[in-house]
N, C-alpha and C positions, 0 to 999 in steps of 0.2 A: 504493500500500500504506500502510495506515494501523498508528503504531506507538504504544504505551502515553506518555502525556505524561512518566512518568519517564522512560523511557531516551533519548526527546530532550532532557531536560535537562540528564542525564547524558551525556549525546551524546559534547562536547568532552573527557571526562575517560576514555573508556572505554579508553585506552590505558594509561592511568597505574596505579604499581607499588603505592599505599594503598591500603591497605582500606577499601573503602564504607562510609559512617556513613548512617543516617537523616537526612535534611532538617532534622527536628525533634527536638529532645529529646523525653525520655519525658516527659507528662502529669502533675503531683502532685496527686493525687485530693482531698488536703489544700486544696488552692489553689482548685480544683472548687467543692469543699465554700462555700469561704467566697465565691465568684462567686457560688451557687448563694440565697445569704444577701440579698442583696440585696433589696429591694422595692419594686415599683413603687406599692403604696399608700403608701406611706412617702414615696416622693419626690412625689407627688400631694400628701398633706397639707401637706409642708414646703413647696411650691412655693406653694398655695394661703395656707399660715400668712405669706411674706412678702409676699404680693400683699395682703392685709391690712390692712398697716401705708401703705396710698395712695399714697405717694410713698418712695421710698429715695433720692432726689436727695444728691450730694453735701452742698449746700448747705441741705438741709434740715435740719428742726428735732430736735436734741438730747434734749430736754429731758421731750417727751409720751412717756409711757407705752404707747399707743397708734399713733403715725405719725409717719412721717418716721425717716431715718439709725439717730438714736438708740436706739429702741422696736427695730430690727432686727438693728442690731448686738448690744444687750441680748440678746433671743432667742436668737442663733446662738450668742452664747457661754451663756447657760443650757441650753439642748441640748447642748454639747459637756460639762456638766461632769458634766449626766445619764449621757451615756454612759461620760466616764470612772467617777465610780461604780458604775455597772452592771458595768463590767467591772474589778472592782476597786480603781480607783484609780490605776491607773498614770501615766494621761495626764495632763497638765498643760493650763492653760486661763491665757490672757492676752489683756488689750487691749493691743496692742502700738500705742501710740499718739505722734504726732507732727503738728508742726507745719507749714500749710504757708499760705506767704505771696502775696499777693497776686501774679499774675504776669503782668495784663494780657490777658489771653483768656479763660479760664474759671473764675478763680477772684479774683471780684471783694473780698474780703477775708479777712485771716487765719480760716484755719480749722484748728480740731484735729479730726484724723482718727484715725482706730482701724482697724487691722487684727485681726481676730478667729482669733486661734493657738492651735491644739492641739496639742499634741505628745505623740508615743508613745516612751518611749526606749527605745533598745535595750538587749539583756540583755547585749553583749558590751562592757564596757568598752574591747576593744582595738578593736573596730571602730567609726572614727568617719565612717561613710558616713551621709550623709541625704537621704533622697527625701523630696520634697514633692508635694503636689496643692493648686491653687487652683482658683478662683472668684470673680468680682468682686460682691459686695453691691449695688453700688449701680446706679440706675436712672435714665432719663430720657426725656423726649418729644420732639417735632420742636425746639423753640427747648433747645439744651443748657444754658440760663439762669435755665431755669422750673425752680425749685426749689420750687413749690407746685402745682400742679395734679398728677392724677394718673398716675402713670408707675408701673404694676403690674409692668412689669419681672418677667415671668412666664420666658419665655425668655433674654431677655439681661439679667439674665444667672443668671435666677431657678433655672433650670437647673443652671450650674456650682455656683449655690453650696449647691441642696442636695443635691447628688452629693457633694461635697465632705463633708455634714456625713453622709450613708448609707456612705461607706467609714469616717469616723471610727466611728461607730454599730456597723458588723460589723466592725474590728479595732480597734479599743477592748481588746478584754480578750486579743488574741492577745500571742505575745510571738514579736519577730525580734530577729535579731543586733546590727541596726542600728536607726539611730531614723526614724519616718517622723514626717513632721508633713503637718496642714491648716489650709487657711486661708482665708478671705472676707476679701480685699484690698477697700479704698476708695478712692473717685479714678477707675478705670479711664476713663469716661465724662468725666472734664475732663482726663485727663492722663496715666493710670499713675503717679498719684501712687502708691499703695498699695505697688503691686508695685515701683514703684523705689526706694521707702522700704525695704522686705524684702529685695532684691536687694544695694543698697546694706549693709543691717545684717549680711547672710552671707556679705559678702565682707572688711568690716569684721573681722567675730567669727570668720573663717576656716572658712568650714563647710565640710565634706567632700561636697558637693555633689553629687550625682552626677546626679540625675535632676530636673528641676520639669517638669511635667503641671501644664499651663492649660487650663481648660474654659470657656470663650464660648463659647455659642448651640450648646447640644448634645441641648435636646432638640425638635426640630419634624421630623417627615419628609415633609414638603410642602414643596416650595416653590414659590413665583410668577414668572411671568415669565423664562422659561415654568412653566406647569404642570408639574410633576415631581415624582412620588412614590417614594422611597429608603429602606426602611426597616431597609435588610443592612449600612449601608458610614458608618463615621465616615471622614470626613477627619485625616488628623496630616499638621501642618506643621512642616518644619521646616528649617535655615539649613544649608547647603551650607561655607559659606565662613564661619567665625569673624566675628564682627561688632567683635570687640576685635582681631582677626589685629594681629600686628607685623610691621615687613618684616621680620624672620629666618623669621618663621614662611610669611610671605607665598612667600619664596624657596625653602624648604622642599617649600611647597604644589605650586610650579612646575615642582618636580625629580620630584615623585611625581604630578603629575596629580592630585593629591585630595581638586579641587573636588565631589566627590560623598561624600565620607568625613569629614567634622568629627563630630564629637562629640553634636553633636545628631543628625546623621543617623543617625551609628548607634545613639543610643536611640532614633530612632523605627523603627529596624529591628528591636528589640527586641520593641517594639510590637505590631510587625504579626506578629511570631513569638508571642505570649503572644497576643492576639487568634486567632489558627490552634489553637491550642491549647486555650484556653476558652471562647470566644468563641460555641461553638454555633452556626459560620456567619457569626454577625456578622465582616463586614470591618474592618481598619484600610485606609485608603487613603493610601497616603504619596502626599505632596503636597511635589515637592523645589522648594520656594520658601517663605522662614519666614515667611508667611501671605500672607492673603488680598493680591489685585494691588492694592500702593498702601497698608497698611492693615498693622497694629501690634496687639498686644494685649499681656498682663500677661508675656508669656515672654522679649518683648522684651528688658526692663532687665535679666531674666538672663541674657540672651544678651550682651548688651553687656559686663557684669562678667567674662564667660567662663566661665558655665555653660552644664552641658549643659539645653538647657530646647526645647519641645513647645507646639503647641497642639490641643490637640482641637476640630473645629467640625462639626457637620453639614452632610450631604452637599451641598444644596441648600437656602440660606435665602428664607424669605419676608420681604422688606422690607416689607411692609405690616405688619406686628406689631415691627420694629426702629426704635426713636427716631422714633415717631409718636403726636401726638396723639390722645385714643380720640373716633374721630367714624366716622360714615358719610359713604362719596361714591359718587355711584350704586350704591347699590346693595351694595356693598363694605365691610365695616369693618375700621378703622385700629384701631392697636392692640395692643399687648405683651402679650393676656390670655391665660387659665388655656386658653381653648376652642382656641387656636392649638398647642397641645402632645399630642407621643404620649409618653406613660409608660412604655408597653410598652421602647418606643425608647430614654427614658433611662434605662430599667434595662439594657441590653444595653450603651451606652457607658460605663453606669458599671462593669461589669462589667471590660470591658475597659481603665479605670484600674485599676481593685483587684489585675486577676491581673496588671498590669504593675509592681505597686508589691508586691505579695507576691512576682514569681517573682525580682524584681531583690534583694529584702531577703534571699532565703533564700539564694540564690546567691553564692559569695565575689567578693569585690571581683577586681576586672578585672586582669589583668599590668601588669606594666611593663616598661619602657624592653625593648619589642618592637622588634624590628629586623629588615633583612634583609641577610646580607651579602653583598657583592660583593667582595672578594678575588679569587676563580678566576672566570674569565671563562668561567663556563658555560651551559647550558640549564636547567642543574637550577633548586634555589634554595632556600635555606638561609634561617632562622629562628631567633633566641635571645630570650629574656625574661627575666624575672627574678619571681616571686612577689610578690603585692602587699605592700604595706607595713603593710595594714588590716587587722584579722579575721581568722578562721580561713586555715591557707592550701587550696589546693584539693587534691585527689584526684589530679586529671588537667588536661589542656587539651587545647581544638578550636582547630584552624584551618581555619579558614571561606576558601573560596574562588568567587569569582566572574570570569566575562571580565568585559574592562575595559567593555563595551558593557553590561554586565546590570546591573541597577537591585538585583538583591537574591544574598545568598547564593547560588552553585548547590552547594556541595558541603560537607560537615562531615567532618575528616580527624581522628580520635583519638592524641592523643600522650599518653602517661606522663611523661618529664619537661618541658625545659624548653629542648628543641633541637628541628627540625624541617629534614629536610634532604628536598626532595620533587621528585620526578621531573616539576614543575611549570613552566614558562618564567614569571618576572617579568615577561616581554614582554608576555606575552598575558592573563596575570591578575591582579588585587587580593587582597591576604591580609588577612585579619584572623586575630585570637588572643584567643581566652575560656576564659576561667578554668571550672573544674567540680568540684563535689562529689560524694561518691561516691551522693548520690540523684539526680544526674542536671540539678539545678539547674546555669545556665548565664550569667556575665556580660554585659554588654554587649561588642562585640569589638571590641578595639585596633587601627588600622589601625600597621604597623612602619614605621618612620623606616629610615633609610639609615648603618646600624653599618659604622665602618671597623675 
């Protein structure tokens, strides 16, 4: 006998005394609206406008009008100040620039580098939450050395970075609670210089961090070796286990099992909830390992500082268009270019940045000091928080339940205040706890520590 995929999923829970919530919050047509904004001619232009400039090599030339580093970085930030204009003004536009020294591998002499920052502030001065999206600018070929020949750097990482400048572009002139910024990081390709320069300065300046979305190689839906064509399902990776953990925190981890529950995981659970929601089909595919096997990118150094940070990549990449010289071999061309890309495709994952970075801003900051407690030696299982510190406070709160074996949410339990006492075994399940406004907007969800 064959039964409706809800009520198997709801299976484990069909005893319990809660009331059934929806899997998913409700939709904000709003949030639709500005997915729906997006352009794949737009990102076509901008991809082909830095292909252009011949080479974006780290170590390339400054100074031409035309090519090389300089000539692109110029660009990105004359685009961003268009679009703040356009949309009144609000954003702000900087080369956020720094030095970096000689260090024996890839960077054979002092170089000043520039990350390219936009920033939208938000309209609630009490809330000091900031989500970010990047993109790496710069580009290279087979030898990571050649900083002259041409490296179109269409894809990797030409891709990220004009996703990065099409969300500035459609929320430009919106206004959220909080501040989002974007960004074309430099370096990535000899080091993460860029991103560990950013990483470093928002842990420095204290920023209320809550989210960074890295985008490498996000727009090709082909890939090689084997053949494989993907063109429903982004990849998001992300870290299980704190990369900064301390051993309090490590011992903490060991008492709740919640190597599957860090901070980044549950924004990329996020993710894959605002993707189900706007996504038109489009997948996120959480990927519980914080990236590729063996292999680092710009989310890294914010992971390390002890942010929550992501990476976007396509499903399936084609190495013959990544850190390859442009040549033919039998038959076959090598090669970073324009002809290697679907549009279609990175309109769809940008999509699925934008409604992650609009549902997270409109939504109140997440609880705190979540707990669960053990006092009475029960089956039940008991829950306290406390309202965030940030922003507006919320309406209401979910807690979110899943068995310990399941990869995502199974069940969403509605509470009004700021207690939860649920005919639940802690044995057999994981909680989390998200904050909610009364449109229906939803936090990232707190996994509760152990309240005595």
């Amino acid at each position: 006998m064959k039964f409706p995929v809800l009520l198997l999923l709801l299976a484990p829970f069909a005893a319990l005394a809660q009331k059934p919530a929806p899997l998913l919050p409700l939709a904000d047509p709003a949030i639709q609206k500005l997915v729906d904004e997006i352009s794949a001619k737009n990102l076509e232009a901008d991809v082909r406008k830095l292909v252009s400039f011949g080479t974006r090599h780290t170590l390339s030339d400054t100074q031409s009008p035309t090519r090389g580093i300089g000539a692109a970085r110029n660009w990105v930030r004359d685009e961003f100040l268009k679009y703040s204009k356009a949309g009144g003004g609000r954003m702000t536009v900087e080369m956020d620039t720094f030095t970096i020294k000689p260090d024996g591998r890839r960077i054979n002499r002092p170089v000043l580098m520039a990350n390219v920052l936009a920033t939208l502030p938000g309209t609630d001065p009490a809330d000091t939450r900031v989500i970010l999206v990047s993109g790496h600018i710069d580009s290279r070929v087979s030898d990571v050395m050649n900083a002259i020949a041409d490296a179109p750097g269409a894809n990797d990482d030409g891709s990220g970075t004009v996703l990065v400048m099409e969300l500035a572009r459609v929320l430009a002139g919106q206004k959220f609670p909080c501040t989002l910024k974007f960004v074309a990081v430099q370096g990535e390709e000899q080091g993460l210089y860029g991103s560990g320069h950013l990483a470093e300065r928002a842990k420095k300046e204290g920023w209320n961090l809550i989210a960074m979305l890295n985008n490498d190689i996000v727009g090709n839906s082909h890939g090689f070796d084997p053949e494989i064509s993907d063109d429903k399902r982004l990849r998001v990776f992300s870290e299980g286990v704190p990369a900064n953990e301390t051993p309090e925190q490590a011992k903490v981890r060991r008492q709740l099992s919640s190597e599957n529950d860090a901070p980044s995981r549950q924004l990329a659970r996020f993710i894959n909830r605002a993707a189900q929601l706007y996504g038109h089909g489009h997948q996120a595919v959480l990927e519980y390992r914080p990236d590729r096997f063996l292999r680092g990118g710009d989310h890294t150094p914010f992971n390390q500082q002890g942010f929550a940070a992501v990476r976007f990549t396509e499903m399936n990449e084609d190495f013959t268009h990544q850190h390859q010289d442009l040549r033919t071999e039998k038959g076959r061309a090598y090669g970073d270019v324009v002809e290697g890309m679907d549009f279609a495709y990175l309109r769809r994952n940008a999509g699925i940045n934008l409604a992650t970075m609009a549902a997270l801003a409109l939504a109140p900051a997440a609880p705190v000091k979540v707990e669960v407690l053990t006092a009475n030696l029960t089956n039940r299982t008991e829950l306290r928080w406390q309202a965030p510190a940030t922003g507006p406070k919320p309406s209401s709160y979910v807690v979110l339940v899943r068995e310990t074996s399941a990869p995502q949410w199974q069940q969403r339990i509605p509470v009004s205040g700021t207690t939860a006492d649920l005919s639940i075994s802690k044995d057999n399940f994981i909680f989390g706890v998200a904050s909610m406004d009364a449109a229906g907007h939803e936090s990232v969800a707190v996994l509760p520590v152990v309240g005595r």
